[in-house]
Residue frames relative to the residue before (quaternion, step in Angstrom):
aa qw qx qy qz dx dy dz
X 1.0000 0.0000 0.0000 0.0000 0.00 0.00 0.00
X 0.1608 -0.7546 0.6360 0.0136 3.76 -0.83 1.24
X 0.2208 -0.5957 0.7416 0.2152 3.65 -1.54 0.38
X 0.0211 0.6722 -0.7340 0.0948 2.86 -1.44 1.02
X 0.5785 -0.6426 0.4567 0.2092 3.71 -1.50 0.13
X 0.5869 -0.6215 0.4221 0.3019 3.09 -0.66 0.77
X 0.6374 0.4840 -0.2588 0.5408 3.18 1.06 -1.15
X 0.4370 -0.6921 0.5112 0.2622 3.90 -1.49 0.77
X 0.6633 0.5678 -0.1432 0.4659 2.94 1.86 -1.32
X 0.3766 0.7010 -0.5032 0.3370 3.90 1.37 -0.57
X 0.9322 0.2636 -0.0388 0.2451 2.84 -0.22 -1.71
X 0.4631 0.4900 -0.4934 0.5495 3.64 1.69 1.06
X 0.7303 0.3917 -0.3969 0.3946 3.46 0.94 -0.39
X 0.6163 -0.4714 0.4989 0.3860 3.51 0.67 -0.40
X 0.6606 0.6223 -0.2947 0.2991 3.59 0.87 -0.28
X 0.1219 -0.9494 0.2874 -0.0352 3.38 -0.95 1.17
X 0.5477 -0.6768 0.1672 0.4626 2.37 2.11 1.25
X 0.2227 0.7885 -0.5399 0.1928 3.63 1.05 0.64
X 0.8712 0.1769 -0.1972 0.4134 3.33 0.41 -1.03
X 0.3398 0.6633 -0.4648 0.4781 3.42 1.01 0.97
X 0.0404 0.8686 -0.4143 -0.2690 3.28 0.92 -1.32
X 0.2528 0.6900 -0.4667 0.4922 3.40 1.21 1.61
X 0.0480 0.6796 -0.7111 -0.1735 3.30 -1.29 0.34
X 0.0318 0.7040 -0.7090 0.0253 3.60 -1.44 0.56
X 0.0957 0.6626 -0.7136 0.2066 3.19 -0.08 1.75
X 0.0069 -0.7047 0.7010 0.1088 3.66 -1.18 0.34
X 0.6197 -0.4996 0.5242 0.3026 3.26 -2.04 0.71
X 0.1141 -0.8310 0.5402 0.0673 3.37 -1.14 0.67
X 0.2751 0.8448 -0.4484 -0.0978 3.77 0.38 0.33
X 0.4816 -0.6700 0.5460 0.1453 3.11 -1.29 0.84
X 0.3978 -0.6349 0.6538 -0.1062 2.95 -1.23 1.80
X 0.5730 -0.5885 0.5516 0.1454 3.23 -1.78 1.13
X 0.5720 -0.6248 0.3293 0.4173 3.17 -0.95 0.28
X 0.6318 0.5408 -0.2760 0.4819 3.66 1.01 -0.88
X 0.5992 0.5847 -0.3453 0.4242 3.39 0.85 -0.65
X 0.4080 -0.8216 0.3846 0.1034 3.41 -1.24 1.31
X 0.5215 -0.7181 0.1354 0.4404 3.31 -0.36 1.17
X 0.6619 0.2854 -0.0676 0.6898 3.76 1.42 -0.47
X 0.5416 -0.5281 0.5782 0.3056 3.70 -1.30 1.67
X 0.0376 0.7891 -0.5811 -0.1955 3.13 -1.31 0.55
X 0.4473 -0.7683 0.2725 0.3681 3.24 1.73 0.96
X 0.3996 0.4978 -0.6316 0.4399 3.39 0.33 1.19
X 0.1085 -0.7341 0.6378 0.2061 3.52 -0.56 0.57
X 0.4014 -0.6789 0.6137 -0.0366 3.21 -2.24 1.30
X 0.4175 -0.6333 0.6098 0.2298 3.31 -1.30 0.59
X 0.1720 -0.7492 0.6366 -0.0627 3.25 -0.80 1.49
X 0.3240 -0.6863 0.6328 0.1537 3.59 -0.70 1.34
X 0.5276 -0.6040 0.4955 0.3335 3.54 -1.41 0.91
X 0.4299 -0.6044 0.5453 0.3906 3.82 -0.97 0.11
X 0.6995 0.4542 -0.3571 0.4206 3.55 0.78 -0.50
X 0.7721 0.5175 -0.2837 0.2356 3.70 0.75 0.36
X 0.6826 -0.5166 0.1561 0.4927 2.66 2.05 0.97
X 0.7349 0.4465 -0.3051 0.4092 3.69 0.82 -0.52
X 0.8624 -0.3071 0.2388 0.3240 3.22 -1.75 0.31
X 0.0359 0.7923 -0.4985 -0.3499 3.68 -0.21 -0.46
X 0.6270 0.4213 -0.3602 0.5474 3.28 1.10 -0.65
X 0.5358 -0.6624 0.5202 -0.0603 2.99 -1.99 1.06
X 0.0578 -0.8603 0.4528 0.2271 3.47 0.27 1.11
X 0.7912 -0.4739 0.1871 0.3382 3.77 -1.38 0.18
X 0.5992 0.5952 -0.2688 0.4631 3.06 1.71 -0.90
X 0.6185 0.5678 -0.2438 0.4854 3.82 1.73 -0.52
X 0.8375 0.1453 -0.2731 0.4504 3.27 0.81 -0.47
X 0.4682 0.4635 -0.5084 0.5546 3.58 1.05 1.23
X 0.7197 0.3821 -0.4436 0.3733 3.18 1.30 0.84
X 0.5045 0.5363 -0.4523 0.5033 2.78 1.76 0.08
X 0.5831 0.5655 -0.4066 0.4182 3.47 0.68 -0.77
X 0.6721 0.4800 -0.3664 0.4285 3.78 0.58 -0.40
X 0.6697 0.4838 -0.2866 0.4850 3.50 1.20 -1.02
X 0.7003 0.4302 -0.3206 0.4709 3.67 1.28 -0.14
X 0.4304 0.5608 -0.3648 0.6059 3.40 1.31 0.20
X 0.5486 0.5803 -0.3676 0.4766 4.03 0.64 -0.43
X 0.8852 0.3749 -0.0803 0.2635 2.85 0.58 -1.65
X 0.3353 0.8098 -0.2220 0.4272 2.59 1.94 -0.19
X 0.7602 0.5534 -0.1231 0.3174 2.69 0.50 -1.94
X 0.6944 0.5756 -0.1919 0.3869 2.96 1.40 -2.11
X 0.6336 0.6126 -0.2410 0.4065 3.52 1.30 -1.19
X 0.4162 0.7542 -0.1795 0.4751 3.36 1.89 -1.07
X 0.7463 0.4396 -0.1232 0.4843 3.27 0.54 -1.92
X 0.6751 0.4904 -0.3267 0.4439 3.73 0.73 -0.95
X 0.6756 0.4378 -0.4155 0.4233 3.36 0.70 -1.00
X 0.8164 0.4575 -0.2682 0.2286 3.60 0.21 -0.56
X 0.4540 0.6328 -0.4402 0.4468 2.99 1.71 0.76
X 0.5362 -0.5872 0.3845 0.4689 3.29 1.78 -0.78
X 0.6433 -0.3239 0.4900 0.4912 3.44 -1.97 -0.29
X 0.5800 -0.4834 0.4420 0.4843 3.61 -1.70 0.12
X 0.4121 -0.5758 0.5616 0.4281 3.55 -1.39 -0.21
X 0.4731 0.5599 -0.6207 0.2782 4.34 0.82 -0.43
X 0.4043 -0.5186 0.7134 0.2422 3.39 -1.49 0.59
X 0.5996 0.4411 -0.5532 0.3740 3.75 0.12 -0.30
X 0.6469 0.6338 -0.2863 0.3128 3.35 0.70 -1.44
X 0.6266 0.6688 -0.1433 0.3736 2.99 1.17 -1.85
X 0.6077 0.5473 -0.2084 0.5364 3.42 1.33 -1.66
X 0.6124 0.6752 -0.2636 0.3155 3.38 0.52 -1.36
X 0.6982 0.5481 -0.1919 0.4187 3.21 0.90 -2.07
X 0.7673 0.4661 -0.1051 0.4277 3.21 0.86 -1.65
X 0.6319 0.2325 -0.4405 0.5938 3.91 1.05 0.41
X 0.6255 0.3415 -0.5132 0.4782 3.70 0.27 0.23
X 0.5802 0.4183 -0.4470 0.5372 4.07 0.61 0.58
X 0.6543 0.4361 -0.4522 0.4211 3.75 0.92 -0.61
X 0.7790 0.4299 -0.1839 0.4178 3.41 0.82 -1.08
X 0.5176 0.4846 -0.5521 0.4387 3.21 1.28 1.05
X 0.5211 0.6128 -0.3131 0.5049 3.21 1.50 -0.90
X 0.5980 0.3845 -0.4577 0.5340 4.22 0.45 -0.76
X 0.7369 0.4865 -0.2958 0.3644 3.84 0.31 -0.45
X 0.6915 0.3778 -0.3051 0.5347 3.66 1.26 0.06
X 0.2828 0.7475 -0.3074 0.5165 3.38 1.79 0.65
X 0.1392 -0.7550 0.6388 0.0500 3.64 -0.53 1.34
X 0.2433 -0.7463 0.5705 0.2416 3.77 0.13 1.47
X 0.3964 -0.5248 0.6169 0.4323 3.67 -1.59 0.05
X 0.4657 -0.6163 0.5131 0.3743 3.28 -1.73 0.30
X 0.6069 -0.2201 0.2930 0.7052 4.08 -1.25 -0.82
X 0.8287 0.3065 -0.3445 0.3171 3.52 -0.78 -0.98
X 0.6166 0.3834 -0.4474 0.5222 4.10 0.58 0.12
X 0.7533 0.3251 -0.4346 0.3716 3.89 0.63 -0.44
X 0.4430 0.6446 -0.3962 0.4810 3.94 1.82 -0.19
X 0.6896 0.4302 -0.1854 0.5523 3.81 1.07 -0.85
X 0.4646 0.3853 -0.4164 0.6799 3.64 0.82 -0.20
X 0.9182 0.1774 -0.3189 0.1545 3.36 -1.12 -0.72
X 0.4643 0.5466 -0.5070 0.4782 3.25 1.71 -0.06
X 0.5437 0.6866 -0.3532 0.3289 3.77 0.39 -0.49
X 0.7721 0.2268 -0.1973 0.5599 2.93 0.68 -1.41
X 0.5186 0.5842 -0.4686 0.4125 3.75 0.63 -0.06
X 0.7173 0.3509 -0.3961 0.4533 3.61 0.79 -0.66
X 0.4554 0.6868 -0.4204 0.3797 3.52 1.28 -0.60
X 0.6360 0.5577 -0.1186 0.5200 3.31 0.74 -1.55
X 0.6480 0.5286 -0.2474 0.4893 3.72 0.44 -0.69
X 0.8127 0.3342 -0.0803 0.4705 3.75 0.86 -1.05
X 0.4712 0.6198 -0.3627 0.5121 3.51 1.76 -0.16
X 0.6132 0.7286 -0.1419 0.2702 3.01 1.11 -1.37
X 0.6104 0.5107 0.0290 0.6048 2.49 0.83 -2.65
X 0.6231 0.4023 -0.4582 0.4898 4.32 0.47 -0.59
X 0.7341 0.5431 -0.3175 0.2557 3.45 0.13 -1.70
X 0.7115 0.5170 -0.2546 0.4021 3.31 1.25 -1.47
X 0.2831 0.8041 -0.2992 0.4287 3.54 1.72 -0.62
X 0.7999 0.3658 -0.2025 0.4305 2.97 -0.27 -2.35
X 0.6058 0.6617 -0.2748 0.3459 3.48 0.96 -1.32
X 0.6622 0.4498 -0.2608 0.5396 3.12 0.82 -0.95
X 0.7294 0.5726 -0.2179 0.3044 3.47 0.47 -0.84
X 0.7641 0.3257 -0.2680 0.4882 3.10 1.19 -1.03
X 0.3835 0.7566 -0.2811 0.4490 3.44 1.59 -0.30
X 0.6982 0.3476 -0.2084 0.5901 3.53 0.98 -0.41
X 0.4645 0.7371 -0.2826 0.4013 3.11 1.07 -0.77
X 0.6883 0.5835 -0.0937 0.4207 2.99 0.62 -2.16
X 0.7589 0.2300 -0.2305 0.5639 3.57 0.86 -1.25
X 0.5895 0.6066 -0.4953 0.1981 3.37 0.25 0.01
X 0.6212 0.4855 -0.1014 0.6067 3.22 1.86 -0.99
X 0.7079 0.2555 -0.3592 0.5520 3.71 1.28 -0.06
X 0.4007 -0.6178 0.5607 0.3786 3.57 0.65 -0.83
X 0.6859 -0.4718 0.4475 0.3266 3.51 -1.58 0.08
């Protein structure tokens, strides 16, 4: 990665934007030659330079890969549209090796966050209670005051 100036002219004159009192350096990185100018998120086997082979790729190679990835496509295509299996064992299977990935992406509480949780909700619980039985009580009188005994 190189800094260079924005400007084309900066860096024949010597100038360094002192009395401006800007900087406008930008990152430059240099890119291989094979290498496309924008990811196109297919990822590529890249041959090592140290093992003697080609690195660059001629046209007739990667319209053959591109055909051999079109295959697979297709084949992958073909499975999906038959569907999931029908074995319930399999089925069972799938679905505890998905729970027990899920129990594993699970930030457990420690002692003192599950001791604070449950006192919480005990007191929560304690005062719902203590309301509900309240109302009960409350409208219960009610009831006979406006009916009588």
């Amino acid at each position: 990665m190189t800094d260079e100036l924005d400007r084309p002219d900066a860096a024949a004159d010597g100038d360094s934007d002192a009395e401006s009192g800007s900087s406008s350096r930008t990152a430059v990185v240099s890119r291989q030659v094979g290498d496309p100018l924008r990811p196109t998120g297919k990822r590529s086997r890249r041959r090592g330079a140290g093992d003697g082979a080609d690195v660059e790729s001629t046209a007739t190679e990667l319209d053959a890969e591109d055909a051999a990835d079109a295959e697979k496509a297709k084949k992958k295509a073909k499975k999906k549209a038959e569907g999931p299996s029908r074995n319930p064992f399999v089925f069972v299977l799938n679905f505890l090796k998905q729970v027990v990935g899920e129990l594993r992406k699970v930030i457990w509480p420690n002692r003192k966050q599950m001791v604070t949780y449950t006192a919480v909700v005990l007191a929560f619980l304690v005062f719902m209670v203590a309301l509900v039985a309240g109302a009960d009580f409350g409208f219960a009188r009610l009831v006979l005051l406006v009916f009588g005994e």
